[in-house]
Biotite code that builds the C-alpha atoms (Angstrom):
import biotite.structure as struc

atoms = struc.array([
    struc.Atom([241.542, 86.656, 116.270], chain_id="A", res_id=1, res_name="UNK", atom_name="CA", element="C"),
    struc.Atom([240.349, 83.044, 115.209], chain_id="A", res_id=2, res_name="UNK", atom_name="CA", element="C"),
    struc.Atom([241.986, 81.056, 113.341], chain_id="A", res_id=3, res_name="UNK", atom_name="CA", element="C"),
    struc.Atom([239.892, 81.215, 110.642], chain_id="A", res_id=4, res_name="UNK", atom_name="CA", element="C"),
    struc.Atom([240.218, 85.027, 110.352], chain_id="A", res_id=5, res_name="UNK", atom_name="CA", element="C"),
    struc.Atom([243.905, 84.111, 110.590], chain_id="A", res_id=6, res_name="UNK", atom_name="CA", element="C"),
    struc.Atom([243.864, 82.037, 107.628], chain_id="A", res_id=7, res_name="UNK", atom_name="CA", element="C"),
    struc.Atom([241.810, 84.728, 105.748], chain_id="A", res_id=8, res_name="UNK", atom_name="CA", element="C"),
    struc.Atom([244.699, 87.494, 105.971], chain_id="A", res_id=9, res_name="UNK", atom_name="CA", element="C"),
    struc.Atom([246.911, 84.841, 104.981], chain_id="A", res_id=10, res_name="UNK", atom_name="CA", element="C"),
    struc.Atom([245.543, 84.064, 102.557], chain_id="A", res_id=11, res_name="UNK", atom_name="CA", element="C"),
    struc.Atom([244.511, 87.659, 101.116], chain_id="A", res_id=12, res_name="UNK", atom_name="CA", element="C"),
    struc.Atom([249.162, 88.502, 102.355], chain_id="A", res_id=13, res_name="UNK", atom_name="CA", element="C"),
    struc.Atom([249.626, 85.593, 99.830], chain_id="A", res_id=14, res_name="UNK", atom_name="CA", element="C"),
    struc.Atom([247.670, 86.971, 97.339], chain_id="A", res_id=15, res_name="UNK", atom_name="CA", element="C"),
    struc.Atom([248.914, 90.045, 97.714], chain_id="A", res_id=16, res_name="UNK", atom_name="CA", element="C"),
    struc.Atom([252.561, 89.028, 97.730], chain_id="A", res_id=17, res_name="UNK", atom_name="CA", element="C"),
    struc.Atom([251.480, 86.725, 94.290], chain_id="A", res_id=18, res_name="UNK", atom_name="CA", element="C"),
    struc.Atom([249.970, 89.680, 92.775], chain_id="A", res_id=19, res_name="UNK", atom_name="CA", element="C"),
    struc.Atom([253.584, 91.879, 93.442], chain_id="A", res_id=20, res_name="UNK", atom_name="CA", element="C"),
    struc.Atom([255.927, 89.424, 91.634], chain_id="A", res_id=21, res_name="UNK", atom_name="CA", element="C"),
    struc.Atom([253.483, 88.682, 88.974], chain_id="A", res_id=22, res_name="UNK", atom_name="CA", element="C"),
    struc.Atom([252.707, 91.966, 88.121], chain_id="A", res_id=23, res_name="UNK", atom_name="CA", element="C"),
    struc.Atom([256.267, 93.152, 89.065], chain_id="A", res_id=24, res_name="UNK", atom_name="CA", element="C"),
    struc.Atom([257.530, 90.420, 86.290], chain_id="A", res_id=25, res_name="UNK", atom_name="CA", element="C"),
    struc.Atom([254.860, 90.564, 83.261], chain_id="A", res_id=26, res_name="UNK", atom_name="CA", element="C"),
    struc.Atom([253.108, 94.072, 84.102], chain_id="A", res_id=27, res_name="UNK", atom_name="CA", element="C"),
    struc.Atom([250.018, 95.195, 85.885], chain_id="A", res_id=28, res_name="UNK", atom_name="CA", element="C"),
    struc.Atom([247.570, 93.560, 83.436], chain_id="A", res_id=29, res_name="UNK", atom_name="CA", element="C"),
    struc.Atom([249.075, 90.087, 83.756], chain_id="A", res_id=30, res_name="UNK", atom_name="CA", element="C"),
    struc.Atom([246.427, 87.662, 83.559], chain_id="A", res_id=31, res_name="UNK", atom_name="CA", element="C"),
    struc.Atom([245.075, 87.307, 86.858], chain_id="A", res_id=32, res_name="UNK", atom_name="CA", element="C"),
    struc.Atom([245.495, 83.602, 86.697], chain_id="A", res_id=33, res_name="UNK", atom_name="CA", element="C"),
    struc.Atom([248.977, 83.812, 86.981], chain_id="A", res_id=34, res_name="UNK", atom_name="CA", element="C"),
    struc.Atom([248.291, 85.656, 90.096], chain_id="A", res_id=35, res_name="UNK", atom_name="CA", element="C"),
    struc.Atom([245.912, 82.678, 91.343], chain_id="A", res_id=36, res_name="UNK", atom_name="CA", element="C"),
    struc.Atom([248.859, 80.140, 90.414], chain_id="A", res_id=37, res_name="UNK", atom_name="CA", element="C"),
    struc.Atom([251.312, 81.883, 92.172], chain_id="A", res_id=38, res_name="UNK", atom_name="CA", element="C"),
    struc.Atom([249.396, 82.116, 95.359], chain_id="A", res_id=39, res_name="UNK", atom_name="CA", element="C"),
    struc.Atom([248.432, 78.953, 95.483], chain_id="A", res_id=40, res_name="UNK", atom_name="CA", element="C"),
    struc.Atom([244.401, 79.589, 95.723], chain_id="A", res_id=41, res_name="UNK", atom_name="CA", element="C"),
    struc.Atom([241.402, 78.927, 93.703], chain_id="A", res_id=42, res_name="UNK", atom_name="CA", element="C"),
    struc.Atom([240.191, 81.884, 91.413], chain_id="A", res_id=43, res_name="UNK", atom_name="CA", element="C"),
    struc.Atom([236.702, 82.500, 94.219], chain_id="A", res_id=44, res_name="UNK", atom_name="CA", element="C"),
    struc.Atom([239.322, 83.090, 97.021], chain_id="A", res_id=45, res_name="UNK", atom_name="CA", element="C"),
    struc.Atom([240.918, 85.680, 94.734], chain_id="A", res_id=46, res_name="UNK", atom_name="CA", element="C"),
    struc.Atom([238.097, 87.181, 93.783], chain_id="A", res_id=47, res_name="UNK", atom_name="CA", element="C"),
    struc.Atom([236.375, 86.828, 97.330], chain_id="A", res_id=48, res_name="UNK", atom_name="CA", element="C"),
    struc.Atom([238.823, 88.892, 98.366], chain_id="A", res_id=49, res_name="UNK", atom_name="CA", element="C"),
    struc.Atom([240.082, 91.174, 95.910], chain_id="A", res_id=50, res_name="UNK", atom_name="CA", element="C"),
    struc.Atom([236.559, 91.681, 93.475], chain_id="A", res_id=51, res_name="UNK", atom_name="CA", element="C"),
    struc.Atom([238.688, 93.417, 90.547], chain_id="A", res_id=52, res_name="UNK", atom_name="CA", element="C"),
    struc.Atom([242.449, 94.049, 89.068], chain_id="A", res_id=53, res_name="UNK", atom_name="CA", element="C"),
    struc.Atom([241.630, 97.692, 90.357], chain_id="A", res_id=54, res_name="UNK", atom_name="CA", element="C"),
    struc.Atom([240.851, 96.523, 93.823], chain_id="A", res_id=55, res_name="UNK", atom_name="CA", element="C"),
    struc.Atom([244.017, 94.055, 93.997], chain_id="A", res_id=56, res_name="UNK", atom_name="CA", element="C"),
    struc.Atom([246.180, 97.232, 92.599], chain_id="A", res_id=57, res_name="UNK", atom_name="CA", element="C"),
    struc.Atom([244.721, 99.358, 95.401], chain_id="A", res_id=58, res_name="UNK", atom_name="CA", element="C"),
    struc.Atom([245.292, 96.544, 98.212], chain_id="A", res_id=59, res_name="UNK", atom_name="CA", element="C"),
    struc.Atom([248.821, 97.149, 96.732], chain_id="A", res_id=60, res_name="UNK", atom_name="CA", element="C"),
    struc.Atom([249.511, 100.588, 96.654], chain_id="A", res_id=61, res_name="UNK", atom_name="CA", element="C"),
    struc.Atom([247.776, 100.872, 100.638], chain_id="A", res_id=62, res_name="UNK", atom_name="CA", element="C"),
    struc.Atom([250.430, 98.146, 101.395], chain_id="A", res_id=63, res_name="UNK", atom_name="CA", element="C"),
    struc.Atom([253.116, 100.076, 100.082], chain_id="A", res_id=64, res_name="UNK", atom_name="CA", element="C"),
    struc.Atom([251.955, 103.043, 102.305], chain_id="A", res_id=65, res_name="UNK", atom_name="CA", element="C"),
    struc.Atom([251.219, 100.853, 105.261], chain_id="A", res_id=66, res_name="UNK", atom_name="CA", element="C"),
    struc.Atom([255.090, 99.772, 104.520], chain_id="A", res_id=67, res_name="UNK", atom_name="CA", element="C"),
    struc.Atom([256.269, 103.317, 104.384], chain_id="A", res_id=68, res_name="UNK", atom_name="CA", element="C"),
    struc.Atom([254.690, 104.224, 107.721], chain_id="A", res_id=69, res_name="UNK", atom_name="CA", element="C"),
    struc.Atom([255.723, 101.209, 109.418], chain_id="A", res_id=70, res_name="UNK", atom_name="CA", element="C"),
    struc.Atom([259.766, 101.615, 108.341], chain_id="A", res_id=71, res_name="UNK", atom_name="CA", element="C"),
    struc.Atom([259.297, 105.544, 109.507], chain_id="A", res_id=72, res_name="UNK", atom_name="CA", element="C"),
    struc.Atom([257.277, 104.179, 113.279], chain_id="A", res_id=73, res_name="UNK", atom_name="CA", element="C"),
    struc.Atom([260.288, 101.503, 113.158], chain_id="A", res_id=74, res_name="UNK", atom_name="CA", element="C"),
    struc.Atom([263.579, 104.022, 112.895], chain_id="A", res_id=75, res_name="UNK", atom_name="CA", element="C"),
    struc.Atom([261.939, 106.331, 115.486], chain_id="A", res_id=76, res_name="UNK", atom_name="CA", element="C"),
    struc.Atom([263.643, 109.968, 116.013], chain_id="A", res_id=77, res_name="UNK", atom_name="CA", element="C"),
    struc.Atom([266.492, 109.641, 113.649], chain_id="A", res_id=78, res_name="UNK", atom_name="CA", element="C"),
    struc.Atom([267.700, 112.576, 111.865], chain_id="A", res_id=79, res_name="UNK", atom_name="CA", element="C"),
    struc.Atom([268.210, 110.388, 108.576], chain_id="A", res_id=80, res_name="UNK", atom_name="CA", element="C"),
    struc.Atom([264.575, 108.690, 108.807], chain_id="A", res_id=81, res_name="UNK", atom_name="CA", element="C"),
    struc.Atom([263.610, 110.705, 105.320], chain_id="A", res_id=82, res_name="UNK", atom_name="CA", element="C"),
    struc.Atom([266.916, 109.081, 103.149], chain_id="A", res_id=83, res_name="UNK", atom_name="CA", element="C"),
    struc.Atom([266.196, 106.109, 104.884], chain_id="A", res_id=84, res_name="UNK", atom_name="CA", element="C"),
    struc.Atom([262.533, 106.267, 103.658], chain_id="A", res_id=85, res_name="UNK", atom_name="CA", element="C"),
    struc.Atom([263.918, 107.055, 100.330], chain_id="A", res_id=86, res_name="UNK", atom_name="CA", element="C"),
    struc.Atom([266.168, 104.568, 99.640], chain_id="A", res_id=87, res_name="UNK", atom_name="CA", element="C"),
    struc.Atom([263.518, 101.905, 100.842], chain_id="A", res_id=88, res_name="UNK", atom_name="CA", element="C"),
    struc.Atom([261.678, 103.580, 98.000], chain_id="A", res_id=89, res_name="UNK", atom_name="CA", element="C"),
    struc.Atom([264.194, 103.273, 95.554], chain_id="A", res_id=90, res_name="UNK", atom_name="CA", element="C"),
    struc.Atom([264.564, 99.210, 96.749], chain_id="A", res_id=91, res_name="UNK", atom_name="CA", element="C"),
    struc.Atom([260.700, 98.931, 95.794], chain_id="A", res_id=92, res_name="UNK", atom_name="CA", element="C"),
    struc.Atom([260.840, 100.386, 91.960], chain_id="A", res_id=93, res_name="UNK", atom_name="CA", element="C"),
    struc.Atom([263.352, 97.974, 91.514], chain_id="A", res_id=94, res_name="UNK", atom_name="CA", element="C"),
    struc.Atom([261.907, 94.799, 92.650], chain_id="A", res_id=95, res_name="UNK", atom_name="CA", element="C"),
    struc.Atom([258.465, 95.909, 91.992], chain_id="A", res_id=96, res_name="UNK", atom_name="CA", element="C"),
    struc.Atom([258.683, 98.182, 88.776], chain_id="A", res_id=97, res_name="UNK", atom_name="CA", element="C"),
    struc.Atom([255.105, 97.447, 87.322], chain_id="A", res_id=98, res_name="UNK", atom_name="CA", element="C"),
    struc.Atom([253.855, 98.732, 90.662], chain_id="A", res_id=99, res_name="UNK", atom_name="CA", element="C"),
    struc.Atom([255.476, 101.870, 91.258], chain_id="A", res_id=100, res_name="UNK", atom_name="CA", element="C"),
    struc.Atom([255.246, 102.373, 87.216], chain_id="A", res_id=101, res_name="UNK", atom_name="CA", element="C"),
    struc.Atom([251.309, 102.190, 88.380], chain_id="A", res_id=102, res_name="UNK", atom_name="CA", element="C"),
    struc.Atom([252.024, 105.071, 90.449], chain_id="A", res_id=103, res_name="UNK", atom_name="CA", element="C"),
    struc.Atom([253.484, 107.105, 88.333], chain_id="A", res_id=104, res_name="UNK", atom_name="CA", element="C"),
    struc.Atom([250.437, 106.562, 85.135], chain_id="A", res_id=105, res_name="UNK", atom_name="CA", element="C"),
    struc.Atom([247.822, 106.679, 86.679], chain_id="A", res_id=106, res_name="UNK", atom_name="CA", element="C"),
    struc.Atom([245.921, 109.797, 87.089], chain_id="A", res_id=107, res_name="UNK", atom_name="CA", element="C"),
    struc.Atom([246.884, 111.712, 90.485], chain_id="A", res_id=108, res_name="UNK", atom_name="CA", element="C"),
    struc.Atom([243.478, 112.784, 90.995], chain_id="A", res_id=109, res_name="UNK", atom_name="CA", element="C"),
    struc.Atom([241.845, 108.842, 90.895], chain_id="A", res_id=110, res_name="UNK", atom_name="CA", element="C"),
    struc.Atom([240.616, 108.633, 94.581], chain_id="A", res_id=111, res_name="UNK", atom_name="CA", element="C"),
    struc.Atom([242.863, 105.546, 95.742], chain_id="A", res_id=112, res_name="UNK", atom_name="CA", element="C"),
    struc.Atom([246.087, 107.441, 94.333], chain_id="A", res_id=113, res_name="UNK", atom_name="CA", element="C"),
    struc.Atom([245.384, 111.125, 95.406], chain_id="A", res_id=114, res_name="UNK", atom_name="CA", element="C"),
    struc.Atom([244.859, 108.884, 99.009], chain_id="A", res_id=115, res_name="UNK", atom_name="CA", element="C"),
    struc.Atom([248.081, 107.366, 99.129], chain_id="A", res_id=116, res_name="UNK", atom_name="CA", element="C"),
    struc.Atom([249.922, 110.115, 97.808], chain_id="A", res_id=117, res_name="UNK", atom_name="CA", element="C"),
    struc.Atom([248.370, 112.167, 100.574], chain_id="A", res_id=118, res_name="UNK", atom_name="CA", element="C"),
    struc.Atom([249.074, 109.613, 102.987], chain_id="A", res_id=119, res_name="UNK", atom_name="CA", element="C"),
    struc.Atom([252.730, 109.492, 102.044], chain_id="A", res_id=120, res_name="UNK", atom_name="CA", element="C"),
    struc.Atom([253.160, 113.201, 102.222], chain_id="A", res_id=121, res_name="UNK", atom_name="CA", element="C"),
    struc.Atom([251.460, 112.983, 106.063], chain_id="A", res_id=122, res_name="UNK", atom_name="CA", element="C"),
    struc.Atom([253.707, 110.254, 107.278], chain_id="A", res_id=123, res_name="UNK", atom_name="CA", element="C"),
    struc.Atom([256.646, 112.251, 105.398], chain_id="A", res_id=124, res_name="UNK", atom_name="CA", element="C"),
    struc.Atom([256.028, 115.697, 107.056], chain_id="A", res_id=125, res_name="UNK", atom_name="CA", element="C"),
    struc.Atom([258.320, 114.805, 110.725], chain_id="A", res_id=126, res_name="UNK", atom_name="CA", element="C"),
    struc.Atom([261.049, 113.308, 109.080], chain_id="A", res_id=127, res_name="UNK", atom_name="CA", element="C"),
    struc.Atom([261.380, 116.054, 106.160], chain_id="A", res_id=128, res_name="UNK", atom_name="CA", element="C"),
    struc.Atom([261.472, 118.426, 109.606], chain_id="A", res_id=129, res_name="UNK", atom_name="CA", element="C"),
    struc.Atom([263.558, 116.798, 111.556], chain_id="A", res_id=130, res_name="UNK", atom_name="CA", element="C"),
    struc.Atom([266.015, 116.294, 108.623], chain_id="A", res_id=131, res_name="UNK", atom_name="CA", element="C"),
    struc.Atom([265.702, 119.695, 108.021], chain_id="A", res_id=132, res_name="UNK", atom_name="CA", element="C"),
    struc.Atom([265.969, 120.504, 111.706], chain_id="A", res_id=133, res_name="UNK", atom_name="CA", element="C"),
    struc.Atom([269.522, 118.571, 111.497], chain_id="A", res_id=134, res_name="UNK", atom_name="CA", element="C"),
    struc.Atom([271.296, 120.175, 108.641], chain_id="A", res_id=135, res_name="UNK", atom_name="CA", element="C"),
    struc.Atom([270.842, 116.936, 106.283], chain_id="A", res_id=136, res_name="UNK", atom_name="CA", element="C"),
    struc.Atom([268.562, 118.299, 104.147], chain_id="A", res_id=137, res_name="UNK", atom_name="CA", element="C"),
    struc.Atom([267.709, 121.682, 101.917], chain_id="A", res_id=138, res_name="UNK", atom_name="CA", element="C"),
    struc.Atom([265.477, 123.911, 104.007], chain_id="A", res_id=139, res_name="UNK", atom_name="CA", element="C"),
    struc.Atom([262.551, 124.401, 101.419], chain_id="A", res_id=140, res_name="UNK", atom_name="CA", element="C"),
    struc.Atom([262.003, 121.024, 100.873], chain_id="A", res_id=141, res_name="UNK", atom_name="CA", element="C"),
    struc.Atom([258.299, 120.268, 101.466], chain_id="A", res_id=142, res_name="UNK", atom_name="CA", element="C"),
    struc.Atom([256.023, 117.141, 101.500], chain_id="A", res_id=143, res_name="UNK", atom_name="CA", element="C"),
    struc.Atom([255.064, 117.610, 98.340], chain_id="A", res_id=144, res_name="UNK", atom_name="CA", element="C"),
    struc.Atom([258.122, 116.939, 96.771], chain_id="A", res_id=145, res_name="UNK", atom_name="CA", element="C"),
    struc.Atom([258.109, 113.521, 97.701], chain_id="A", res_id=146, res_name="UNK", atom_name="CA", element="C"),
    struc.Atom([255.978, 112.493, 94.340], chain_id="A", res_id=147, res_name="UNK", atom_name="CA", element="C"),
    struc.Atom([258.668, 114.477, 92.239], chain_id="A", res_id=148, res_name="UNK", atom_name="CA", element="C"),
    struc.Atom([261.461, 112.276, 94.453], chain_id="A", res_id=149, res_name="UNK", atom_name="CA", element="C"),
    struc.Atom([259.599, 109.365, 93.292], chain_id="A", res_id=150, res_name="UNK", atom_name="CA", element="C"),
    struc.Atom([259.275, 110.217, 89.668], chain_id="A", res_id=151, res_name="UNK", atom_name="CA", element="C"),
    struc.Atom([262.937, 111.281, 89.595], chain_id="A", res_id=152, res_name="UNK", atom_name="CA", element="C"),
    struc.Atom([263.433, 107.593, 91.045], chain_id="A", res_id=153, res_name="UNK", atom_name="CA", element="C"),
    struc.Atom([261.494, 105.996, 88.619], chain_id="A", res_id=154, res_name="UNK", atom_name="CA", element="C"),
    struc.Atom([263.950, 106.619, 86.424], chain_id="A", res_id=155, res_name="UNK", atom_name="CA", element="C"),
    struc.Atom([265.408, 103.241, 87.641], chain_id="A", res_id=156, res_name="UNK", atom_name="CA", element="C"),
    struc.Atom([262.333, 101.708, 85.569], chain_id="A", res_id=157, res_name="UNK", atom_name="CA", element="C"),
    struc.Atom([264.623, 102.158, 82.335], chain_id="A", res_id=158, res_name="UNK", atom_name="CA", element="C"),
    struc.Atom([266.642, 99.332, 83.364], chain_id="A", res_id=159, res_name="UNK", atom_name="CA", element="C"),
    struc.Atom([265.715, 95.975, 81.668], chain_id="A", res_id=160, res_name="UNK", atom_name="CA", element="C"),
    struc.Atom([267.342, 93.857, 84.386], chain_id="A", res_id=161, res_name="UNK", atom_name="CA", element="C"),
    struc.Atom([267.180, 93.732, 88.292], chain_id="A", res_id=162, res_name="UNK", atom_name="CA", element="C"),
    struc.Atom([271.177, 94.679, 87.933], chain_id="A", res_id=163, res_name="UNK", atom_name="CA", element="C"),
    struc.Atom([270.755, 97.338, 85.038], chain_id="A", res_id=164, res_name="UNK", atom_name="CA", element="C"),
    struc.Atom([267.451, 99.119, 87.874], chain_id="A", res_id=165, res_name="UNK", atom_name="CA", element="C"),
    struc.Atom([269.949, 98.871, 91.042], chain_id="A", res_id=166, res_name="UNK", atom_name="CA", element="C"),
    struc.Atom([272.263, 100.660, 89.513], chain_id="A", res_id=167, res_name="UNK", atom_name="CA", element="C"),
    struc.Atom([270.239, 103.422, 88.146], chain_id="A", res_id=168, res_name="UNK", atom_name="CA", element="C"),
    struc.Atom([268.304, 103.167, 91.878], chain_id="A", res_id=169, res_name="UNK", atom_name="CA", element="C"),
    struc.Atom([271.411, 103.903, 93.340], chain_id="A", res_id=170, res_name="UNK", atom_name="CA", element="C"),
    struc.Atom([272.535, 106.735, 90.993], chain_id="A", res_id=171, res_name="UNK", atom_name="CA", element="C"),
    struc.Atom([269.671, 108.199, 91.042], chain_id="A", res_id=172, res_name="UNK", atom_name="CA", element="C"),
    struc.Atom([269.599, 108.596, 95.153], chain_id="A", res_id=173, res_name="UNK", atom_name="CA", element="C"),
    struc.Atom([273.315, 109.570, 94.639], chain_id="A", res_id=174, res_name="UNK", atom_name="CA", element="C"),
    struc.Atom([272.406, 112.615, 92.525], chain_id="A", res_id=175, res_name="UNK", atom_name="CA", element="C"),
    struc.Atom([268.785, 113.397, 94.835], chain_id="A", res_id=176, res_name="UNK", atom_name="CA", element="C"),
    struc.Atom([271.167, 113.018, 98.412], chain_id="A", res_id=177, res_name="UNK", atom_name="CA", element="C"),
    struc.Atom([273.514, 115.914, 96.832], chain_id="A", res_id=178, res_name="UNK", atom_name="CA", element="C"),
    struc.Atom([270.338, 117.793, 95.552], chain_id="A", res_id=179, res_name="UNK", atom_name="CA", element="C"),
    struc.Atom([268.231, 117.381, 98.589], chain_id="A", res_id=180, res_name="UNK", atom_name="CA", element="C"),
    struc.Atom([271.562, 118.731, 100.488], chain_id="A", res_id=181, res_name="UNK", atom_name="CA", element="C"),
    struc.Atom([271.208, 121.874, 98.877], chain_id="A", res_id=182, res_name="UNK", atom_name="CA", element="C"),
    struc.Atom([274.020, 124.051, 97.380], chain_id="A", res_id=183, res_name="UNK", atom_name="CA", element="C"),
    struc.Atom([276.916, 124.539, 99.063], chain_id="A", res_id=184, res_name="UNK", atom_name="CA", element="C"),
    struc.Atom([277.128, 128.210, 100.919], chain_id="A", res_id=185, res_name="UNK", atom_name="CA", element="C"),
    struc.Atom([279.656, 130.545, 99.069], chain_id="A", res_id=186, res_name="UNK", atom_name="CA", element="C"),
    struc.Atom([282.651, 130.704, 101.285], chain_id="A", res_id=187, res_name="UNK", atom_name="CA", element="C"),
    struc.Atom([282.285, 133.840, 103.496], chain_id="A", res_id=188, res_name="UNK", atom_name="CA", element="C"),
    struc.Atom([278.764, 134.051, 102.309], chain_id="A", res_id=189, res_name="UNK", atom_name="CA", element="C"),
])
C-alpha cells in the first residue's frame, strides 16, 4: 500500500470515528460540520469520501458488521462466542446510541440495512450452533433472532446518561442470558 493510500483510509477511519461520537452525542442528522471539525479535515475530504449523510451512515453500519465479524474470527471456537458477541453489542448502543437507534428506524427492507442485517445473521449462524451444541443456549434459537436481541437491547437507548444506558445494557443482557438459556426442565421431566 503507498503511503498515500495509507493516509486516505486514515483519513476516511477518522472520519468515520468523527462521524460515531458526533452523531452518537447530537443524533444522526447532526450537522455534518461538526463531523468535519471533529475529524480534523476540510469539508471536500469529507465529502470526497463519504458523498452523502446516507453514505457516511452506511460506512457506519458496514463497520459495525466488519466489527462483529472480526470479534467472532478473534474468539475462535469458544462455546460462549454468541454472549460474547452480544454483550459487545450491548457496549455499542451505549456508546453509540444514535447509531444503533439508526438500526432499529430505519426500514429493514432499505438495501444497506436488509445487507447488514443479513450479514450479521451469516457471521451469527456457528456461534448460535456451537452455543447450542454446548448446552449454553435454548435449542430453537435461530439467526434471525438476533435483530429481536438487538431491539430488546435497545432498550438501553431510554437512558439519558452513559451511566443511566450501562445499566439498562447490562439488565437487559441479564434478563436475554436467562431467556436465551431456556426454561429450566421440570424435575424428572
Amino acid at each position: 500500500m503507498t503511503i498515500q493510500r495509507a493516509d486516505a483510509a486514515a483519513r476516511r477511519a477518522l472520519i468515520l470515528d468523527a462521524a460515531d461520537a458526533v452523531f452518537g452525542q447530537h443524533g444522526v442528522t447532526a450537522p455534518l460540520d461538526m463531523v468535519v471539525e471533529r475529524a480534523q479535515v476540510g469539508r471536500a475530504t469529507l465529502y470526497r469520501n463519504f458523498p452523502d449523510r446516507a453514505a457516511l451512515i452506511e460506512a457506519l453500519l458496514k463497520r459495525a458488521v466488519a466489527r462483529i465479524e472480526r470479534q467472532v474470527e478473534r474468539l475462535g471456537d469458544r462455546d460462549d462466542t454468541l454472549f460474547q458477541v452480544l454483550d459487545g453489542m450491548a457496549s455499542r448502543l451505549v456508546h453509540s446510541p444514535a447509531l444503533a437507534d439508526y438500526w432499529r428506524a430505519v426500514d429493514p427492507d432499505h438495501p444497506p440495512m436488509a445487507a447488514a442485517r443479513l450479514a450479521v445473521r451469516e457471521i451469527l449462524k456457528v456461534p448460535i450452533q456451537r452455543a447450542i451444541a454446548a448446552g449454553l443456549c435454548r435449542p430453537d434459537l435461530q439467526p434471525a433472532d438476533i435483530s429481536l436481541i438487538s431491539s430488546m437491547l435497545g432498550a438501553a437507548l431510554r437512558g439519558k446518561t452513559t451511566q443511566e444506558r450501562e445499566h439498562l445494557a447490562a439488565r437487559a443482557m441479564e434478563l436475554l442470558r436467562g431467556g436465551l438459556h431456556g426454561p429450566v426442565p421440570e424435575p424428572g421431566g
